[in-house]
N, C-alpha and C positions, 0 to 999 in steps of 0.2 A: 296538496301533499297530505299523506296520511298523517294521521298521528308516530303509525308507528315509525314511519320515514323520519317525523322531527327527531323525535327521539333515539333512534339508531344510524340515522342518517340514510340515505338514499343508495341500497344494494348498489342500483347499476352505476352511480358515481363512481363507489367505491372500487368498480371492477375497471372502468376506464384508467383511473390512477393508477390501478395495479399495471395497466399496459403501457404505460404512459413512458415506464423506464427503459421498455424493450424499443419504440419508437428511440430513445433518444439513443441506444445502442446502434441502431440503424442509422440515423441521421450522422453518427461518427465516421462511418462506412465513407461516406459522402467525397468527401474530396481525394480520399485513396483511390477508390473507382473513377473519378473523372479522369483520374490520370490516366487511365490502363487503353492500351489501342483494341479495335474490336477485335483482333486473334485474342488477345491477353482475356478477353469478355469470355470467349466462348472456351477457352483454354481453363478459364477459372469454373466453367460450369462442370465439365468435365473432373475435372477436381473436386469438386464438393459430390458428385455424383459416386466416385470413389470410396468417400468420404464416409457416406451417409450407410445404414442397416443396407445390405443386399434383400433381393425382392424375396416378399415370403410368402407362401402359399398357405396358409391357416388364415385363425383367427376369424374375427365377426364385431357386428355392433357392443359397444358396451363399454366405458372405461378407455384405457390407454391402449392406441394401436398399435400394433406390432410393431410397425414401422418408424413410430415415434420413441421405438427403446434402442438404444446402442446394444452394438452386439461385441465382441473381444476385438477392441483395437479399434473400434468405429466410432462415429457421433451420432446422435439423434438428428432428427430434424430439427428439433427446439436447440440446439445448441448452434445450428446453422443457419437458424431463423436470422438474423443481422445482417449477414452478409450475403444471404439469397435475396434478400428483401431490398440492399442497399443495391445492388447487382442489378434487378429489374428497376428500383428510380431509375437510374442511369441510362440503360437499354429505352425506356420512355422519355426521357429527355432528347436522345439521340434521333430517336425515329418519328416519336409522333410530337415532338417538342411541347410534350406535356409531363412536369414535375407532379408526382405524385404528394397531394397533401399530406400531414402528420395523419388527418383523421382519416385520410384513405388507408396510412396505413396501420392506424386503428381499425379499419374494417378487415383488412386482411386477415390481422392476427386472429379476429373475433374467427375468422370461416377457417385457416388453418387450426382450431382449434376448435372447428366441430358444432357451430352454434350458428344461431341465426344473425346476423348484422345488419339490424334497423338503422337504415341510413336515410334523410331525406331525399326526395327526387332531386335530381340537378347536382349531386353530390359525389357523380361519377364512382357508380358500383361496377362499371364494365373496368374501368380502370382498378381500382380495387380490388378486384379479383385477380389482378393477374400476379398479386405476389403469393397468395396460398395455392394457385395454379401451377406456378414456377417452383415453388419450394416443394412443393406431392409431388410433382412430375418427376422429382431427382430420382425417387426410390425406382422408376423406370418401370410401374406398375400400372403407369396408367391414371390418367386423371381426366374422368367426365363435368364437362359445364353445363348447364342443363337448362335451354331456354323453352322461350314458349311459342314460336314460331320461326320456321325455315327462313324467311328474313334475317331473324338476329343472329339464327346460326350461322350461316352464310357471311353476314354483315362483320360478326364478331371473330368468324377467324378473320376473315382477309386483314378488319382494322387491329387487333389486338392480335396476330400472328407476326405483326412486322417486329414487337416485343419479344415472344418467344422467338422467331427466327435467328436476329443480331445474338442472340443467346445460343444458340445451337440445337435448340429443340423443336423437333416436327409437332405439326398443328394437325388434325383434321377436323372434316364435318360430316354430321349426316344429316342431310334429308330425305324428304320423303321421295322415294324411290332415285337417289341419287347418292354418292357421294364423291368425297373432293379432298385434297390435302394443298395443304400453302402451299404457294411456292411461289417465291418475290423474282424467280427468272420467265415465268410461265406468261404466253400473251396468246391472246385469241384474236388479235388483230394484228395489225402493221404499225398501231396505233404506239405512240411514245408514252414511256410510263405517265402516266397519269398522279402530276405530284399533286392535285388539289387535295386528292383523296386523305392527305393527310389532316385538311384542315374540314372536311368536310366527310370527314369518316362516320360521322354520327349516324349517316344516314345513305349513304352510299354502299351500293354493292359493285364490287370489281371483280367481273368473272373472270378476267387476264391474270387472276392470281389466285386461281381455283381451279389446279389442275383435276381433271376427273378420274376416279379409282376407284376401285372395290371395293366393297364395305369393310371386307377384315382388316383392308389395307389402314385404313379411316383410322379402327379400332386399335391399330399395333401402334399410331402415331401417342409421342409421348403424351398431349393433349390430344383430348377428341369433344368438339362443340356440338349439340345436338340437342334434338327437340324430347320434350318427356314422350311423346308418345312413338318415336321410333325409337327411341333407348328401350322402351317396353317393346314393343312388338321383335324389335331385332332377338329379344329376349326369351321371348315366345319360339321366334323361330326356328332358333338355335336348337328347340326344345323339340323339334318339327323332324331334327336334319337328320340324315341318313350315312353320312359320314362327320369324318371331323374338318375336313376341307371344305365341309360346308358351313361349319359354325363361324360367326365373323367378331362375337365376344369375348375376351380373355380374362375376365375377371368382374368383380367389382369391387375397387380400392376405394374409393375416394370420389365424392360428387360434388359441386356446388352449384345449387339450384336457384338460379333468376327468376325473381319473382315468386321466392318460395311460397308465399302465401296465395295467389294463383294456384300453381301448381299442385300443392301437395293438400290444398284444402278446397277451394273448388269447383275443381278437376276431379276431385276424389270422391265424387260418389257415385261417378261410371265407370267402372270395371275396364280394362285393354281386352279384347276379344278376337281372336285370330278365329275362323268363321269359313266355313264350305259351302257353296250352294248345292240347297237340297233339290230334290227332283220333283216335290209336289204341286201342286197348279197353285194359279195365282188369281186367277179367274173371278174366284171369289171376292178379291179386294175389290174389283171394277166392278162387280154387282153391288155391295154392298157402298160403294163412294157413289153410288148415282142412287142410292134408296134414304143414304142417312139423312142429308139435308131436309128431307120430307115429314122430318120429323121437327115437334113444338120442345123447345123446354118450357119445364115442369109441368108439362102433362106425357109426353113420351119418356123425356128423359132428365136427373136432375144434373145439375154443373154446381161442384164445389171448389172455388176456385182458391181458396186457402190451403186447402189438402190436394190441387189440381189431379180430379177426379172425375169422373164422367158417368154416372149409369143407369141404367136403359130401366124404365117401370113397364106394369105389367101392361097397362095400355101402350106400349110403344111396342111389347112384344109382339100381341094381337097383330098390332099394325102393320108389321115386319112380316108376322106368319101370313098373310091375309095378299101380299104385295107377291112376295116369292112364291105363293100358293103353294105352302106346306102344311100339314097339320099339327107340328110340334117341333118347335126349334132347338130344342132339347135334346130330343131323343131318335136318335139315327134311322131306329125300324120309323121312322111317319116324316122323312126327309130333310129330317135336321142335323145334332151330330155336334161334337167338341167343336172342329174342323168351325163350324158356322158362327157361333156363340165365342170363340177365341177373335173370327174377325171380324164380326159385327162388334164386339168393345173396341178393338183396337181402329174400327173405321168412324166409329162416335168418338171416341178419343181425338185422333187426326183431325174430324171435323170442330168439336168445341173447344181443345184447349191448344192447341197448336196454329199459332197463324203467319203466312208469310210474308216475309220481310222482318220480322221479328225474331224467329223462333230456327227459318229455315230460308233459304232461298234457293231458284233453280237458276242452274248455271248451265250450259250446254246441253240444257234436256236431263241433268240430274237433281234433287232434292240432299242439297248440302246442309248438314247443322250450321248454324252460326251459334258461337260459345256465346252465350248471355252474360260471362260476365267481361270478355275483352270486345266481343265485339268483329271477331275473327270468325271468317269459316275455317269448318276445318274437316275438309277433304279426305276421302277414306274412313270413316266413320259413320257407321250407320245405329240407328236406331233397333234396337235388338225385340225380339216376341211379336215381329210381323207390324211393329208400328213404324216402320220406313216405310213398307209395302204400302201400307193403308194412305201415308203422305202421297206414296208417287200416283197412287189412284185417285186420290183426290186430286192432285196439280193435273192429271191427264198425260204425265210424262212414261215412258217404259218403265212395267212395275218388274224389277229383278226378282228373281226367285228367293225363296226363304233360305236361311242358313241355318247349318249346327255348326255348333263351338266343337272347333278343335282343342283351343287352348285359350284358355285364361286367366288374368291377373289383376287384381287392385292395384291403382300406386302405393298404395300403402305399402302391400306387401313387398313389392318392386322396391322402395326406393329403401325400404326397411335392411336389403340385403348388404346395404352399402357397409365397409365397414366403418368405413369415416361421412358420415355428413353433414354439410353447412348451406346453408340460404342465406340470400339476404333481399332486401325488398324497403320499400318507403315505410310500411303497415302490416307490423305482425303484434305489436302489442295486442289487440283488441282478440287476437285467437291464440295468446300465451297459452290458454289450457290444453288446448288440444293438440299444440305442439309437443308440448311435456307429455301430455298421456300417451299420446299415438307413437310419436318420432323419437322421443327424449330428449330432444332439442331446448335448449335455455337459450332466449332470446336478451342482446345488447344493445341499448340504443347508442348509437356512435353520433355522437355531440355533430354540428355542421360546423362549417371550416367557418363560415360570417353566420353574425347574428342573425334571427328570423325575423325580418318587418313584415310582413304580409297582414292585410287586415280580412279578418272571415267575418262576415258580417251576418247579420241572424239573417235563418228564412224568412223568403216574402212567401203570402199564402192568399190566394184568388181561390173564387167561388168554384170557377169554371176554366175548364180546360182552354178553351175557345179566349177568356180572358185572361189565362196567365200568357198565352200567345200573344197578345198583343199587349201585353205589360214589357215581354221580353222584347220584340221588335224596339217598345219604345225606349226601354233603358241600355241597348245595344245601339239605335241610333243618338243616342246622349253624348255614347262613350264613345262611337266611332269619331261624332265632328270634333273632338277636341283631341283625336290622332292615337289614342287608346286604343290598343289591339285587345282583340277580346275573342278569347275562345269560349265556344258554347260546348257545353258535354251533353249530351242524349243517353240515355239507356238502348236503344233501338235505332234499325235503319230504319222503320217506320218514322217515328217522330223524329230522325235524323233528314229523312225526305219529306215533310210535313212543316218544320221551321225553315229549311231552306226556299220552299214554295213561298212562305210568309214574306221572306227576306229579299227573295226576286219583286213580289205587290211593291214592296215599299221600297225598292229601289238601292237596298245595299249589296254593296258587292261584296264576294264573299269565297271562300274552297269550302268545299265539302269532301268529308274523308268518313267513311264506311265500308261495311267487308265485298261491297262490290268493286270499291276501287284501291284495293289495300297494297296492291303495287306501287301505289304513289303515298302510301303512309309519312314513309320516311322523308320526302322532300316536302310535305303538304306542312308537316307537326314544326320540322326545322324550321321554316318559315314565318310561322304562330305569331313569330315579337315583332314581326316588323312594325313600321310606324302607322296606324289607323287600319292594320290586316283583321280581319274577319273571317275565324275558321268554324265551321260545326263539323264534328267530331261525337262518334258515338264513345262509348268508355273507353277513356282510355288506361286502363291496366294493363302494364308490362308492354308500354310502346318504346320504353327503351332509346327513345331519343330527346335532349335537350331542346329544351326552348330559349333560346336565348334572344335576349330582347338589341332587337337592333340589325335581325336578322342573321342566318351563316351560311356564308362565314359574314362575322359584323362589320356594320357601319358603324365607324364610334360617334360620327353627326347624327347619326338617326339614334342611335342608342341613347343618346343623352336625349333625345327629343322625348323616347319611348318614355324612360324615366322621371322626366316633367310630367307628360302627363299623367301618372299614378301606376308607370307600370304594366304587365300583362290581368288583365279582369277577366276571371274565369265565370261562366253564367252554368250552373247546370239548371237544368231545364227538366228535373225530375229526380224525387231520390231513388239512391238504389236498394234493392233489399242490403245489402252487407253493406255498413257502414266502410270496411275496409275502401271499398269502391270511390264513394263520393271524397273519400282524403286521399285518393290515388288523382282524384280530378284537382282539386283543391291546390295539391303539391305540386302541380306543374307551372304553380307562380311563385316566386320570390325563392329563386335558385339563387344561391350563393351570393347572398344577403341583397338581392333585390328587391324591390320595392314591387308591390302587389295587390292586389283584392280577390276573393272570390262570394258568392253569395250565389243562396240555390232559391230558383222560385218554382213552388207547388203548388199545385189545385185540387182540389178535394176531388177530384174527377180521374184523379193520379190510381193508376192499379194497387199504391200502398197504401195510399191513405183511403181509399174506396173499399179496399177490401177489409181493412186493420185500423177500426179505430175512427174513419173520417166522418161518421155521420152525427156525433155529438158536435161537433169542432163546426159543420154545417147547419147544424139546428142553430147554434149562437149564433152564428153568421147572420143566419137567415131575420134572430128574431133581433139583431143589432140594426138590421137593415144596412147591412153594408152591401155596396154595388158591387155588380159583377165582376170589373175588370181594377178594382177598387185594392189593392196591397195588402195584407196586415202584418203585422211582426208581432207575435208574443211565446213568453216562456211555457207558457200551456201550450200552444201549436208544437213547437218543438220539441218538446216534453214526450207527444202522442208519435210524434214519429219516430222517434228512437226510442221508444216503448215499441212500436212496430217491427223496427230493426231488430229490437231484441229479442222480440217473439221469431220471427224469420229464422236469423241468426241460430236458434235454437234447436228449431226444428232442422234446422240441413245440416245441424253439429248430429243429432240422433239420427238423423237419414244416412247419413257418411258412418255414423257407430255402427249400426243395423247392416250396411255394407261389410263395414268389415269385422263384425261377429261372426257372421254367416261363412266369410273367406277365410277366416283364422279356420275353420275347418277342411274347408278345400285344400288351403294353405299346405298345413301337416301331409294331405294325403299325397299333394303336388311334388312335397320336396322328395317322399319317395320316389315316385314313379320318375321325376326326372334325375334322380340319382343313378337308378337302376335301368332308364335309358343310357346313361352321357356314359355306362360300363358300358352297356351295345355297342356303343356308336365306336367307342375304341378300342380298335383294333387288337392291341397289344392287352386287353383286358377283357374281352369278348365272353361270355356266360357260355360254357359248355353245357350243348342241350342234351348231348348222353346223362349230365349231372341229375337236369330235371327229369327226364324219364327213369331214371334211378332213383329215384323221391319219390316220384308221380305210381311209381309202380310198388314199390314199398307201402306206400300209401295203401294202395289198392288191396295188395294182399293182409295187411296186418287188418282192415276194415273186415273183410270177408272172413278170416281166421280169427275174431275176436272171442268167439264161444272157446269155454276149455275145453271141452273134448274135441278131438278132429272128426267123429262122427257129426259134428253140427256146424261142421265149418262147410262154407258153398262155395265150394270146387266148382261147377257149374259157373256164375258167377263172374269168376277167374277167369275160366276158359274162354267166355262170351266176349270178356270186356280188351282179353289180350287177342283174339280175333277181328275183333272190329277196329284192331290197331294194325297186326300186321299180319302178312301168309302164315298158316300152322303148317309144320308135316300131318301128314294122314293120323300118326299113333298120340299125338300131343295132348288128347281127350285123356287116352287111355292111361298118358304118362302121369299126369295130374291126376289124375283117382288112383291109381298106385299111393300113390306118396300120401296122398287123404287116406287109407285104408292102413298105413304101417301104426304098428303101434310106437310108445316109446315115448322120449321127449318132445310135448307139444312146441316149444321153440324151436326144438331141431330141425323137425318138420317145417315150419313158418320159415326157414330160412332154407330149406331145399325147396319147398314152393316158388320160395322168391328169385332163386338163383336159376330154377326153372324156365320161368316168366323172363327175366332179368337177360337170361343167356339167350332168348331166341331173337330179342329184340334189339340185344348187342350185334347179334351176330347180320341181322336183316341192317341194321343201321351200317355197321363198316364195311357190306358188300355195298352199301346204297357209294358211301364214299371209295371204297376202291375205284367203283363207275366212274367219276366224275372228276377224281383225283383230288386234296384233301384242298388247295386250297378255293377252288370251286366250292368245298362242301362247306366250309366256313364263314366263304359269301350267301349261299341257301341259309345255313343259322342265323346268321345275322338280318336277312331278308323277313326271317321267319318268326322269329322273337323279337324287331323291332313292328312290324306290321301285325303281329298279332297284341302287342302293349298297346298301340296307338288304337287302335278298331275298341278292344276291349273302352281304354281310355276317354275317348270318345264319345260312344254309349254312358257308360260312369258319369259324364258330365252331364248329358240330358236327365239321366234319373236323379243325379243331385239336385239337378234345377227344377223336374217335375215335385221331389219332395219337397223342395224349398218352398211351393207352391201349398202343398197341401197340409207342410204342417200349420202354418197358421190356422188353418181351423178349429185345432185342436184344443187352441185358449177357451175355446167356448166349454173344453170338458176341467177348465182348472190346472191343466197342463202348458210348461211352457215349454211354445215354439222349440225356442232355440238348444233346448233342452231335447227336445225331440228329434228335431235335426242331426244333433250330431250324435246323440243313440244309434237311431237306424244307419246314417252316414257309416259310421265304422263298421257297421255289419255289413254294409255292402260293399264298404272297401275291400274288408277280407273276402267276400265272395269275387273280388276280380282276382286277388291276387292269385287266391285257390285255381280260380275258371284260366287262368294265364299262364298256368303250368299245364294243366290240364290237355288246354287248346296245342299249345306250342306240341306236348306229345304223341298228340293223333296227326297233327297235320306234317309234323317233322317227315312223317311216313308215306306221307299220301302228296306231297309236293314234287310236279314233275321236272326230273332232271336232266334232262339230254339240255339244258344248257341252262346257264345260271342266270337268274330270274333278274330282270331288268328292275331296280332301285329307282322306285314312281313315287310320285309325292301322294297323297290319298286325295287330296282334289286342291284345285288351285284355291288358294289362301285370299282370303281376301281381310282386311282390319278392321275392327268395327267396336265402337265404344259403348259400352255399357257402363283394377288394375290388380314376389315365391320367396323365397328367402333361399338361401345357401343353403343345402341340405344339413340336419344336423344328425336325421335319424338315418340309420345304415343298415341295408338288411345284410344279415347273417348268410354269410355261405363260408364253406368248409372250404381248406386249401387247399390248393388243387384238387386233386380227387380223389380225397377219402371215401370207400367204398362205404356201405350202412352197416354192413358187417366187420368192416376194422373195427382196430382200437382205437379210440375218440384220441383227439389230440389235445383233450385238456391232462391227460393224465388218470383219470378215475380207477383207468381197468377194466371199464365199460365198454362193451361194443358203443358206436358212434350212433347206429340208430337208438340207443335206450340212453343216450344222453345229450348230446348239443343235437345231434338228426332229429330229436322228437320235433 
């Protein structure tokens, strides 16, 4: 404890106590509700829903939510916090005959209230959730859960829908390319309900109660379960759609995110990427995956594997040029060229810092990332700047063509838009700062319902990889004969398939659970406590399933047997770079005051201490003459590795910064452009493009007529630029140098120029719609200015990403980057918006009509990881249709173009 804790006492004590009184408000609830029949349950929900603020459409992050204010005659949600809360106990007593602890619903209040809720593993946060789930749901706005893969989504409506259903409110889910809404009448068999599911929900999916439906449908449900990365993309999409029947989002109220520490940190330093394929060859990746390997490091090329870096020296260039038999790899006239140089790094890269089993793996002839830190593939995700290509040329499997970003998003920014957000997770203390900074999230640790016995024992630390392997066999065969279940944690499916080979030599038996058989996750982890069981497991973060010892559903003979022998012994088998990880491993012993061990063994041969620090810790070793397969324990070893941790830790907090510095600029220009799409897309709000060829062409002539006299205005000019838009009559030269030749007032003139100009192209525009009849012409506008936003848009995102590229160089002139970035950025923002008026008024005219243009997506979408906020900025348009020569509708006196028009 700090000092300043003695002295002041311990903040987060102090905030438990403060909730201490609202629990016992709820626990009074208690025997009222048992009385009520389940009409009277769902009768009473209805009632509080009444009750509560009607749904509001404003607001944003920051302070008290709307929804949390009473409005004339209503209640807040805080005032109905007790009796929503007491309402869901009940409803879980009934269905899944699980009473919700006081400190569950200490965690609750923590996430109805917008903050993170540090709970221990085994201390049931899926349950926990479901009273600030229930309580947001009422405002009828919508309440997202936010997990970290289609299993939990799935898993967590079905088990935790039987709560909201007895209650009266609809559930959904999304996953990936699917979704589903409860429903406790729904079967997909003959089969009889399936009553185990209650005691054995933990890890159970029952698709007889996952009816299938459409994602808006998902979306409309008062709860909706889902994975962060299709909350993001479905988000993107929407941003994609061409009408509003296509959009399947309706907001975003209120999140609470599983595993928020996963999730939102990370996850967070690969951007959501919705992605086209381009039409360029690929050809290159398979010459260059069959030339790299031919290459030495440090003499072709070096490998920095703390900056995980790759690159090519000038003898390795020679080499390369020499092989392809070009004269300059460089430079395109002598058969080289960007194009070669872009994927000869990205096929060095593939080859030295990416390895399989580890990094990625092939599943049906594709190259899948597998998340480093759960342990999960994760499907649909590809690797962006041509470094999947260079994977799948290396693996030999069909290399896909390259993509450009349609659209995309940080989670940062993504989850930023929420108005209400909460997480909660085993381990968020140790990234307090960057919750506060990024999220503004203040994190609570919530006390456990039984005392902690678990004993963590210091690191053991061997010379050699080869002898912490057979340190760990032998202290795994200790524990098994004395009926001590012991789970092993891996970093990787490599040394996840490396100890289990050990483990077959010597004879124990054993599950293995990794991301090639993650189907069986949930039954393999449930099973962990039985008596003398032996699991390896690679990390396990956000598995979201208990361990209960004695097996589940338990045997209370064997539980007590488990318990004799010291409990579940967790062995990791490696640290992992983020500390949070190894206490995610750690915590899956001594759940709800069980009895436990865990202890990690390391060898200097380990990727962190090999890379970070292990080669002092090796030289003592060596001059102690301590044996190979020989243990040691000291506070210097452990010292160096969470000195390591915290160099790591460091660097992916600025990696994750450096991401979203860069997007806080995209950000801004994002929430326009989909502001000033989602008016396209609706109908009832649609941008009149006679508006912008009225601007576009005012423009025109005030630029040309800028000199005072009309002697020096370019009539010419005029005439060329309004030709190359639409038919002239014969005399339309002739009539424009009239009016350039009167004398008199030069505005007057400027504005019979314009009306000139103005009137030919009104008049060519309402013959074009009489043709086609008006509401035909209004699907062409719409056609027309959403496909010329999105083209423009598009492009926009390649050149931000190309400059993103080349400002860094610039530090070399004493100039920063990011400084530079969003300089030039904004100047090319305004050049789209300028070229996006522009376009839409040439092509309004030249778009063929004899029937109204078929609403195509611009190329099939695909997802891919490299993550807006609710718009806040609004572009300016005049109401209805003030002409530029009205008077302005602020009042002035002004014509409209010499005042808000400018």
């Amino acid at each position: 404890m700090s000092m300043f804790s003695k002295v002041f006492g311990d903040p987060n004590e102090r905030e438990v106590k403060k909730l201490q009184g609202l629990v016992n408000q709820v626990n009074s609830f208690e025997q009222k509700f048992g009385g009520f029949s389940d009409e009277q349950m769902q009768e009473k929900t209805e009632e509080l829903k009444r009750a509560v603020s009607p749904p509001y459409e404003g607001g944003g992050r920051g302070g008290q939510t709307p929804s949390d204010s009473p409005f004339a005659g209503g209640r807040s949600l805080d005032e109905i916090l007790p009796e929503a809360f007491a309402l869901v106990r009940e409803a879980s007593k009934r269905t899944l005959k699980q009473r919700h602890y006081d400190v569950q619903l200490l965690g609750g209040i923590v996430l109805h209230q917008g903050k993170i809720a540090e709970m221990k593993t085994g201390e049931g946060k899926t349950l926990a959730a479901t009273t600030a789930v229930y309580l947001n749901a009422l405002t009828r706005r919508g309440v997202h859960v936010v997990t970290v893969n289609d299993y939990l989504a799935k898993r967590d409506t079905v088990w935790m829908g039987q709560i909201y259903g007895a209650l009266g409110l609809s559930v959904g889910s999304i996953v990936h390319d699917q979704a589903y809404l409860y429903d406790s009448a729904y079967q997909t068999s003959k089969d009889p309900r399936d009553e185990a599911r209650d005691v054995l929900g933990g890890f159970k999916i029952e698709e007889s109660y996952l009816r299938p439906c459409s994602r808006k449908e998902a979306y409309a449900a008062d709860i909706t379960y889902g994975t962060n990365n299709e909350f993001g993309f479905d988000y993107l999409r929407d941003n994609l759609a061409y009408s509003k029947e296509e959009m399947v989002q309706r907001g975003h109220y209120f999140a609470i995110v599983d595993e928020v520490d996963s999730i939102l940190i990370d996850e967070a330093r690969t951007p959501l990427i919705i992605s086209a394929p381009d039409e360029e060859s690929t050809s290159l990746y398979k010459t260059f995956a069959g030339i790299v390997p031919e290459l030495v490091e440090n003499e072709d090329y070096n490998k920095d594997e703390k900056m995980r870096t790759a690159t090519i020296t000038e003898q390795g260039v020679r080499k390369l040029e020499k092989i392809l038999g070009i004269e300059n790899i460089y430079d395109s006239q002598k058969g080289g060229g960007i194009r070669y140089v872009h994927q000869l790094e990205q096929a060095l890269r593939a080859k030295v810092l990416f390895e399989k089993d580890k990094d990625y793996v092939i599943k049906n002839g594709e190259v899948i990332i597998v998340d480093e830190f759960t342990g999960r593939l994760m499907p649909g995700r590809r690797y962006s700047e041509g470094l999947h290509q260079a994977l799948e040329a290396k693996e030999g499997v069909e290399v896909q063509k390259e993509s450009r970003t349609l659209a995309s998003i940080t989670f940062q920014n993504y989850f930023r838009m929420y108005e209400k957000l909460a997480g909660m997770t085993g381990t968020a203390m140790t990234s307090a700062e960057e919750f506060d900074k990024v999220y503004k999230l203040q994190i609570v640790a919530v006390p456990t319902n039984k005392p902690m016995i678990r004993k963590d024992h210091s690191d053991l630390v061997l010379r050699t990889r080869k002898g912490k392997m057979l340190a760990v066999v032998e202290e795994v065969k200790k524990r098994n004969a004395k009926g001590q279940p012991v789970l092993v944690g891996t970093t990787s499916i490599q040394n996840n398939e490396a100890i289990s080979m050990f483990f077959e030599k010597a004879g124990i038996k054993h599950e293995v659970l990794n991301a090639k058989n993650h189907e069986k996750e949930g039954a393999i982890i449930a099973q962990a406590g039985r008596f003398a069981a032996v699991t390896v497991a690679t990390n396990m973060a956000g598995r979201g399933v208990d361990i209960i010892l004695g097996g589940n559903p338990q045997n209370p003979e064997e539980a007590r047997k488990v318990c004799d022998a010291g409990g579940l012994f967790v062995l990791g088998t490696e640290r992992h770079e983020a500390r949070r990880i190894d206490n995610q491993l750690r915590g899956r012993s001594g759940r709800q005051g069980d009895p436990g061990e865990s202890q990690f063994f390391v060898s200097l041969e380990d990727d962190l201490m090999r890379i970070f620090g292990g080669d002092r810790i090796k030289s003592l070793m060596t001059r102690l003459k301590i044996p190979e397969d020989q243990p040691i324990a000291s506070g210097l070893i452990s010292g160096a590795i969470e000195s390591a941790q915290g160099k790591i830790e460091g660097y992916h907090f600025d990696a994750r910064k450096h991401v979203l510095d860069y997007d806080e600029v995209m950000n801004k220009q994002r929430q326009v452009i989909y502001e000033k799409r989602r008016r396209m897309v609706a109908p009832e709000e649609a941008m009149a493009v006679l508006e912008i060829v009225e601007e576009e062409l005012g423009k025109m002539v005030d630029f040309h007529t800028s000199a005072e006299h009309p002697a020096q205005w370019n009539i010419e000019e005029i005439f060329e630029n309004t030709k190359s838009m639409v038919p002239l009559p014969n005399d339309f030269h002739e009539q424009l140098s009239a009016i350039g030749r009167k004398g008199g007032d030069p505005e007057a003139l400027r504005d019979e120029l314009f009306n000139a100009v103005f009137g030919i192209a009104k008049k060519e525009y309402e013959e074009r719609e009489q043709k086609v009849g008006s509401e035909k012409m209004r699907g062409v506008e719409k056609f027309v200015l959403l496909r010329t936003l999105d083209t423009l848009w598009m492009d926009h995102l390649d050149t931000m990403e190309h400059l993103r590229d080349s400002v860094s160089l610039r530090a070399y002139a004493q100039r920063d980057p990011l400084v530079e970035y969003k300089r030039e950025g904004i100047k090319m923002f305004e050049e789209l918006l300028n070229q996006f008026q522009l376009q839409v008024m040439y092509t309004i005219f030249k778009v063929e009509l004899q029937e109204a243009p078929r609403e195509e997506r611009l190329a099939q979408v695909e997802g891919r990881g490299e993550q807006a906020g609710k718009s806040s900025a609004k572009t300016a348009t005049a109401d209805k249709t003030i002409g530029r020569n009205d008077p302005c509708h602020c009042g002035s006196g002004k014509k409209y173009k010499k005042c808000h028009g400018k």
